[in-house]
C-alpha positions in Angstrom: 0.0 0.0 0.0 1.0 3.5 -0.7 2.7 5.9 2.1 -1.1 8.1 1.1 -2.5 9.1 4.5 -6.5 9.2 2.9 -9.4 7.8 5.4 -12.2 6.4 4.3 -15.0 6.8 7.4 -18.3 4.2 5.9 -20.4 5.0 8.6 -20.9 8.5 10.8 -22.4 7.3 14.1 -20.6 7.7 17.5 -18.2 5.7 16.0 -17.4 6.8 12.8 -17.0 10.2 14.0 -14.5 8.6 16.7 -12.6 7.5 14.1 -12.6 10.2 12.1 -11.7 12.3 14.8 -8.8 10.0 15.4 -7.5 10.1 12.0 -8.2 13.6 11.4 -5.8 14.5 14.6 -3.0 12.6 13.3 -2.8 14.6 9.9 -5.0 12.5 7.9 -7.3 13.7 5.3 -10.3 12.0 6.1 -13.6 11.6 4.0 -17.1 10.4 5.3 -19.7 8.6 3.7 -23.1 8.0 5.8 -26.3 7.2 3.4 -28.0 9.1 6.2 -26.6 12.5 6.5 -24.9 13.4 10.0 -22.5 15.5 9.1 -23.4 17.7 12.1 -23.2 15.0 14.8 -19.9 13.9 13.3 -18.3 17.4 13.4 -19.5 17.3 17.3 -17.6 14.6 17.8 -14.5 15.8 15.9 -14.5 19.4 17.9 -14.8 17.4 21.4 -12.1 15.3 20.2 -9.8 18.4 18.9 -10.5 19.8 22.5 -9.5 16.7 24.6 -7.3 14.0 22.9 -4.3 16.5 22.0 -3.6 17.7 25.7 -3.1 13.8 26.7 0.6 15.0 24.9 3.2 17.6 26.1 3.9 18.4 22.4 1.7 19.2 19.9 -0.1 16.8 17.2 0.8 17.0 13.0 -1.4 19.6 11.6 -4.6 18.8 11.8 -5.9 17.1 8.6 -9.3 17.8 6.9 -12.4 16.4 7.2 -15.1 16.4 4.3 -18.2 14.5 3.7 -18.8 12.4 0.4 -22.2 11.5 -1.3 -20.8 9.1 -3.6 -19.8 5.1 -1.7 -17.4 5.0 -5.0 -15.2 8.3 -4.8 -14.5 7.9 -1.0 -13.5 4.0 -1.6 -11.6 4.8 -4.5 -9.6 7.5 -3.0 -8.8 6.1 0.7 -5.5 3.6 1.9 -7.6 2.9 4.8 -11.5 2.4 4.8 -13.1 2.3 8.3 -16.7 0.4 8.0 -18.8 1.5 11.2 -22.3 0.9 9.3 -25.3 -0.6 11.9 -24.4 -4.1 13.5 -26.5 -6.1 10.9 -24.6 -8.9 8.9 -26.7 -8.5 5.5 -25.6 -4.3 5.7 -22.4 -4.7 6.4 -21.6 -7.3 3.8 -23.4 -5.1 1.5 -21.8 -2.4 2.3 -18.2 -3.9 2.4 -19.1 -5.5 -1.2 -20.1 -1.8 -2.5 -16.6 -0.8 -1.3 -14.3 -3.9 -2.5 -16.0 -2.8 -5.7 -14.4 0.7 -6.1 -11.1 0.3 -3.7 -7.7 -0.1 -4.4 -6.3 -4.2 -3.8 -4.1 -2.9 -1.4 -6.5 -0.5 0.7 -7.2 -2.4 4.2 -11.2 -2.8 4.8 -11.4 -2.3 8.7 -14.9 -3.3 10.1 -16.1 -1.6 14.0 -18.1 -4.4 14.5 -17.9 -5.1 18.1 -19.6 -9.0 17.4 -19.3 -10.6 14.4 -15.8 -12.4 13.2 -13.8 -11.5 10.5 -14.4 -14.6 8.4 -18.1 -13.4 8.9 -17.5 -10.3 7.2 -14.9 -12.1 4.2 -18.4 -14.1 3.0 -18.7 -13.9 -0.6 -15.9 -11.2 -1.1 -13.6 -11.7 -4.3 -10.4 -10.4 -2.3 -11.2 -11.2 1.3 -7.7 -11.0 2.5 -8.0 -7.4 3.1 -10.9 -7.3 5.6 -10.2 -7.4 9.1 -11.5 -6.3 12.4 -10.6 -3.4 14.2 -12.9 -2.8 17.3 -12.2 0.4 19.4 -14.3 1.4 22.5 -15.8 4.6 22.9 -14.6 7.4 22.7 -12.6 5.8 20.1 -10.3 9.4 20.2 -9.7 8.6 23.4 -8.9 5.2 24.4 -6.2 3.9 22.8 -6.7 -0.1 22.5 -8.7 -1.5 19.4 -8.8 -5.3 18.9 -7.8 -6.5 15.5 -9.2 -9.7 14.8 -7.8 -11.5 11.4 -8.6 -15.0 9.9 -6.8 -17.7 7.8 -7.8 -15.5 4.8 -6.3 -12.3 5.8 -2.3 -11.9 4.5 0.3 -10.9 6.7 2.1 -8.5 5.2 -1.5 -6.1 4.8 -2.1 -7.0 8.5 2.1 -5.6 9.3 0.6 -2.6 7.5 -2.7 -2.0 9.6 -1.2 -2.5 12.6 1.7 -0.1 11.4 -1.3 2.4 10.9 -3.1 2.4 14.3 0.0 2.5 16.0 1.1 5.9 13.6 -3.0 7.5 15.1 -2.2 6.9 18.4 -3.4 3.2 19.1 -2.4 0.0 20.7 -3.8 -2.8 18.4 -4.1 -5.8 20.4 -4.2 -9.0 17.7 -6.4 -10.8 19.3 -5.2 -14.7 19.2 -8.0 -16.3 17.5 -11.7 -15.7 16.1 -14.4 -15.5 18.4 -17.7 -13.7 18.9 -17.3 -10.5 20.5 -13.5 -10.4 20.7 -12.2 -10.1 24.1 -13.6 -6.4 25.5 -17.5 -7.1 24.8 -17.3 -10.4 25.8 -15.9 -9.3 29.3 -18.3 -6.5 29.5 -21.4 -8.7 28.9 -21.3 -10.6 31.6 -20.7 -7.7 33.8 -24.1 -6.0 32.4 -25.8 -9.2 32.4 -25.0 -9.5 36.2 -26.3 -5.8 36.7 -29.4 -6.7 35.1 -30.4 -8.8 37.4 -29.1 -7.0 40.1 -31.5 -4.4 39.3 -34.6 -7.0 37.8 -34.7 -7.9 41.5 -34.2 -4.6 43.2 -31.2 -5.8 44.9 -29.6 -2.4 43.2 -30.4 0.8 41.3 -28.3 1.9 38.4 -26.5 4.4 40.6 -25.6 2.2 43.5 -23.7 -0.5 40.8 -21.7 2.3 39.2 -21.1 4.0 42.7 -19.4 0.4 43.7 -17.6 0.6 40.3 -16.4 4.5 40.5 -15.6 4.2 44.1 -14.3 0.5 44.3 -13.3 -2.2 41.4 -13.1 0.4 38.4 -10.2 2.6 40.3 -8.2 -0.6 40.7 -8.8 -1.9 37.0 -8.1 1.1 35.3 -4.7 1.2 36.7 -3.6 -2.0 36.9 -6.6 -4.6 34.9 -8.1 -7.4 36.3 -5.3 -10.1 37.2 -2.6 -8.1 38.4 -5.3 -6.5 40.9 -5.8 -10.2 41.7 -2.1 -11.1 41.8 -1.8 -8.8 44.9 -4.8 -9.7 46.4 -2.8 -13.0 47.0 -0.3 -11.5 49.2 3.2 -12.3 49.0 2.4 -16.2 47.8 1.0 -13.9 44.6 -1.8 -15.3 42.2 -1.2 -19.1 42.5 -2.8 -18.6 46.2 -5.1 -16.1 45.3 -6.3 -18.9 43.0 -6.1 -21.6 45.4 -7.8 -19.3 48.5 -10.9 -18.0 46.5 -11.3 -20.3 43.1 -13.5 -22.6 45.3 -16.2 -20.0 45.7 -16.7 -19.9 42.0 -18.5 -22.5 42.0 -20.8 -21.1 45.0 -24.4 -19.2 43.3 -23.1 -15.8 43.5 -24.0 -15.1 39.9 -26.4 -15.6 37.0 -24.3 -15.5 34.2 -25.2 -18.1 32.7 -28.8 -16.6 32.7 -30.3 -13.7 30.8 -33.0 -11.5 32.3 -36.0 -10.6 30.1 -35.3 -7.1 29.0 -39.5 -6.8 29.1 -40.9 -2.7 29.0 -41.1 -3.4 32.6 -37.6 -3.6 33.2 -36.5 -1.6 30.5 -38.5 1.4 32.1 -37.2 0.5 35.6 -33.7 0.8 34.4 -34.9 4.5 32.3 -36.4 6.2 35.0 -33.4 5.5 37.3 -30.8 6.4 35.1 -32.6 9.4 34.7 -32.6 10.2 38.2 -28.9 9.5 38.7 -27.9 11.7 35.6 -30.8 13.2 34.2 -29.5 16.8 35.7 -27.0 16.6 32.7 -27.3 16.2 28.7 -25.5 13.6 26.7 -23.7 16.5 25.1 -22.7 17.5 28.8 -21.9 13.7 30.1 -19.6 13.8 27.0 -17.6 17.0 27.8 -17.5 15.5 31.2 -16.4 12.4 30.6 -13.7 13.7 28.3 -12.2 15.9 30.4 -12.4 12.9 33.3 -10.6 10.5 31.1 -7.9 13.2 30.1 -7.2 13.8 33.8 -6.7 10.2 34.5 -5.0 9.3 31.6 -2.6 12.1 32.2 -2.3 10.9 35.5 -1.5 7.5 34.9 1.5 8.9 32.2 2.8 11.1 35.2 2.7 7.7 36.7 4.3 6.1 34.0 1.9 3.2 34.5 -1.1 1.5 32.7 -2.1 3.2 29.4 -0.2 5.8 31.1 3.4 3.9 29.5 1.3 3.6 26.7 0.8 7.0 26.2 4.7 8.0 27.0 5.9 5.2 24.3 3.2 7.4 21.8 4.1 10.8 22.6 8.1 10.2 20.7 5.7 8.4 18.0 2.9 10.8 17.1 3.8 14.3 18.4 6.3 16.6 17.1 9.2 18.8 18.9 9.4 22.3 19.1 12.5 23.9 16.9 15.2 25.1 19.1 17.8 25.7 16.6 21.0 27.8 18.6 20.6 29.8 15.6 16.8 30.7 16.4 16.1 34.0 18.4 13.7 34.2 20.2 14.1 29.8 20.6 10.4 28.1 20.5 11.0 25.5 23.9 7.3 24.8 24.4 4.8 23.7 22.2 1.7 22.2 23.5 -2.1 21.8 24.3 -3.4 23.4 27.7 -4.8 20.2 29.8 -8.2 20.2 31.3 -7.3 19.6 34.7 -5.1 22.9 34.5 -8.4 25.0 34.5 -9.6 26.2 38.1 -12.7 27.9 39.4 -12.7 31.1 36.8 -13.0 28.5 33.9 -9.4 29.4 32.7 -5.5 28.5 33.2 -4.6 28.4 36.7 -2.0 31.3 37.4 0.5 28.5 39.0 0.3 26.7 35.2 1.5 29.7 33.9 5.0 28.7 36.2 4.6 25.1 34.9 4.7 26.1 31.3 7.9 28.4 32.1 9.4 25.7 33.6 9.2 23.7 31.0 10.4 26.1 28.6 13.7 26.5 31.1 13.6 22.4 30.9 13.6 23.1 26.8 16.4 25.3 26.3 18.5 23.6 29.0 18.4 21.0 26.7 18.8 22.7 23.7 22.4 23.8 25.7 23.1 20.3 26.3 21.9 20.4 30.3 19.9 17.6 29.7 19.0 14.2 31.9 22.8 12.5 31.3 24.1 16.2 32.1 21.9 15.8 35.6 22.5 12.4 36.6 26.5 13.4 36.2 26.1 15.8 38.7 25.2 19.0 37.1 22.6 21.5 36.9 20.8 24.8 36.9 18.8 26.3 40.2 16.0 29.2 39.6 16.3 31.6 41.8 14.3 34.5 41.2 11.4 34.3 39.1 9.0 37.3 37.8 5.7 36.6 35.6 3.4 38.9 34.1 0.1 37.4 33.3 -1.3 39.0 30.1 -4.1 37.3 28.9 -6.6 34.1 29.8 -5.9 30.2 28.8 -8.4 28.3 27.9 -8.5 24.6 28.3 -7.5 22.8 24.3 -5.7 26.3 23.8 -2.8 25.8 21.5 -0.2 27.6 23.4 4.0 28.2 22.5 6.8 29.7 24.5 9.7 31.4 22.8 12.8 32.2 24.8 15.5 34.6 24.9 18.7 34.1 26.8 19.5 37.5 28.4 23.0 36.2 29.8 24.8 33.0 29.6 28.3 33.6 31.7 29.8 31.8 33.8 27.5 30.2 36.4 25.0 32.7 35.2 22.3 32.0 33.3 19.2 35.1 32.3 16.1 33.7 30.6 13.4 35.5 29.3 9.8 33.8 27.9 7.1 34.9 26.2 3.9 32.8 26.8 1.4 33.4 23.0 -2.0 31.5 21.5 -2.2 29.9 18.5 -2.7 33.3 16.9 0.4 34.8 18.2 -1.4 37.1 20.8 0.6 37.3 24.4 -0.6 35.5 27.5 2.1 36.0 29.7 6.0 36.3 29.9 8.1 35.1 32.5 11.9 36.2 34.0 14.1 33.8 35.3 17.3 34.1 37.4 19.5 31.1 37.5 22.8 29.5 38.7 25.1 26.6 37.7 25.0 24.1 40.9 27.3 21.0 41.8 24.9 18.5 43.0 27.5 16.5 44.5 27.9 19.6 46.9 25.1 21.5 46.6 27.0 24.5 46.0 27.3 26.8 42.5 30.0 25.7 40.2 31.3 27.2 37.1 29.2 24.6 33.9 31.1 22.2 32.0 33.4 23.8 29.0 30.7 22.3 26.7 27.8 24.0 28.3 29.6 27.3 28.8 30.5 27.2 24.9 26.6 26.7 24.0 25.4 29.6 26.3 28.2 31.7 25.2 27.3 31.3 21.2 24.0 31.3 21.9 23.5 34.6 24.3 26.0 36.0 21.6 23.0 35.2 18.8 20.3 36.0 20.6 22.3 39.9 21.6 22.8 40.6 18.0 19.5 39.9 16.9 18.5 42.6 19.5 15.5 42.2 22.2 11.9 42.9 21.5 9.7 44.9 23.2 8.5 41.6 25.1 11.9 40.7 26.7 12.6 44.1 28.7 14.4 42.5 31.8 13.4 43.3 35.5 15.8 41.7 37.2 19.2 41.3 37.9 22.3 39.2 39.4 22.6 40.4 43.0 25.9 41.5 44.1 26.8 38.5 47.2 25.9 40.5 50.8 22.9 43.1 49.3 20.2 43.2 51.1 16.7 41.6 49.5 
């Protein structure tokens, strides 16, 4: 298949905009074909997504690519490397509608179905090349959560399924080949018999639907999301580990704790018993507003979790290198860019905007950035060496919004000796100013604690570089208000 980066979206439901909005984020131009116009529901999707999945990174996304919406089956087959099917979960319309686009597609496109049920070799029935249809499941929101089950066959050849797992990986996803056919894959499968158990559970008004996910929210869910099912398990057992886990509780399966081997009716009785309590537990909120929510909720814990360096949170630090791209910091460039980034949900406060202690974050990390740039990186630091702040002064300009596309450009006022003299400017996507901050540092011996004179290497970099940045002159921006103190001056 061709290095094209051209999306196919057959489908615009929840998930067809998901993916779309996945795509779209990673720089692909992505087309949409839906026999039922929804154009408007899938751009909702695609703005949520544009909000939320790019501050799960510390850099910023490829441009953003474009997404346009296609009448014609044929032109957006014919056109795409990768055609995502997320049509109704019927058998008879999605082998119609796969048919309709083997018809028109390149050989060497990949045909990825959403279906969250049926097998591959269900969808490959009656296809003329069916070695290029597989299953890729995601969960929703599909922008969000990075793991999508791909499901192949006997039929499907290796080399195209090297290529679409080469693709999910380059938008962000794990794909976990799941080791055989089967109905449901792994996720649903799991997930049914947790909602068969609630249905009963609330049949039998043993539970409402707020108390089950109270005990999920507050209990069980915190522990999987973290850490899954059997490593949760695995320290349940103690020091003796998951062998006597096993051997402790695997008798009580057998006990009748469950009915999962039973279905409850789903009669209007029930169905209107589990309605009018879901509406009381959430019904204070829209869907539109239970998506922001849980957006922003997911984002928080992801982020989290990568701070952690644990769960999807690795996951997420093994992407970033991957699928984000690093600001410029050329010694030649003045001012240097050091920061290039999405603002984070969870750095809003109370006023709805960026928290005036983020603003000290982001300036840190543009200190962090040309440091770097100067060769004071992590080797430089476990060595023995680094830079202390010690005075600081910000002026906040302007608000930050969370999903504001933010960059810092710096300006090194003096690089001498132990001395270092940084200036940042803190702009929007547009260029306006939101803040600049003034920072004071020194060189430190970390073996002593004490200031020290840098390495000849790092003393050569700040040298060329403050000599750059002082021809090219200071803007109006990087006026300094502060100063080396002489040693004994009073504060």
């Amino acid at each position: 298949m061709e290095d094209r980066k051209a999306a196919a979206i057959v489908g615009g439901g929840v998930i067809g905009g998901g993916w779309a909005a996945r795509f779209a984020l990673h720089g692909w131009e992505v087309s949409v074909f839906d026999p039922d116009p929804q154009a408007a529901a899938v751009l909702a999707t695609v703005e949520r997504a544009r909000k939320s999945y790019p501050a799960l990174y510390d850099r910023l996304l490829p441009p953003m690519g474009k997404v346009s919406f296609v009448a014609d089956l044929a032109d957006v087959a014919r056109n795409a490397s990768w055609i995502q099917e997320s049509v109704p979960e019927r058998l008879e319309v999605k082998l119609a509608t796969i048919g309709r686009i083997q018809a028109h597609c390149s050989a060497d496109a990949v045909i990825a179905s959403s279906t969250s049920g049926f097998k591959p070799s269900d969808l490959q029935q009656g296809s003329p090349r069916p070695g290029q249809i597989i299953v890729a499941h995601p969960f929703n929101p599909v922008y969000l959560l990075p793991v999508v089950e791909m499901v192949l066959s006997g039929a499907n050849d290796p080399e195209l399924a090297d290529t679409a797992e080469a693709v999910l990986r380059q938008v962000g996803m794990h794909p976990l080949r799941v080791r055989a056919e089967i109905d449901a894959h792994l996720g649903d499968r799991l997930l049914e018999a947790l909602w068969r158990e609630a249905l009963w559970l609330i049949r039998d008004d043993i539970a409402t639907t707020g108390e089950i996910d109270e005990v999920m929210t507050l209990g069980f869910g915190l522990r999987w999301a973290q850490m899954g099912l059997f490593e949760t398990y695995r320290i349940a057992g103690g020091p003796q580990g998951m062998e006597h886990f096993i051997r402790q509780f695997g008798p009580h399966l057998k006990a009748p704790w469950t009915r999962l081997t039973e279905v409850p009716d789903l009669d209007d009785a029930l169905a209107a018993k589990i309605g009018s309590q879901s509406d009381r537990q959430s019904g204070s909120h829209s869907i539109e507003e239970l998506e922001e929510i849980r957006d922003a909720n997911l984002v928080t814990m992801l982020r989290g979790l990568k701070a952690r360096n644990w769960g999807a949170g690795r996951f997420l630090r093994d992407c970033e290198d991957r699928v984000t791209t690093s600001p410029e910091r050329g010694m030649d460039c003045c001012p240097m860019t050091t920061v290039e980034r999405v603002i984070p949900p969870d750095w809003i406060d109370y006023n709805g905007h960026m928290n005036e202690a983020r603003y000290l974050e982001i300036f840190s990390l543009a200190t962090d950035g040309f440091l770097e740039a100067i060769g004071c990186d992590s080797a430089y630091v476990e060595a023995g060496r680094s830079y202390f702040t010690l005075e600081t002064h910000i002026r906040h300009l302007d608000e930050a919004f969370a999903g504001d596309q933010i960059h810092v450009q710096t300006i090194c006022l003096l690089g001498e000796g132990k001395k270092l003299h940084l200036m940042h400017r803190l702009s929007g996507a547009t260029g306006e100013s939101l803040a600049t901050g003034e920072h004071i540092l020194v060189h430190i011996d970390l073996s002593v604690r004490r200031s020290s004179d840098p390495d000849a290497g790092i003393a050569r970099a700040l040298a060329d570089i403050s000599s750059i940045h002082a021809a090219a002159g200071l803007p109006g921006w990087a006026q300094p208000r502060l100063s080396f103190r002489r040693k004994g001056s009073s504060e």
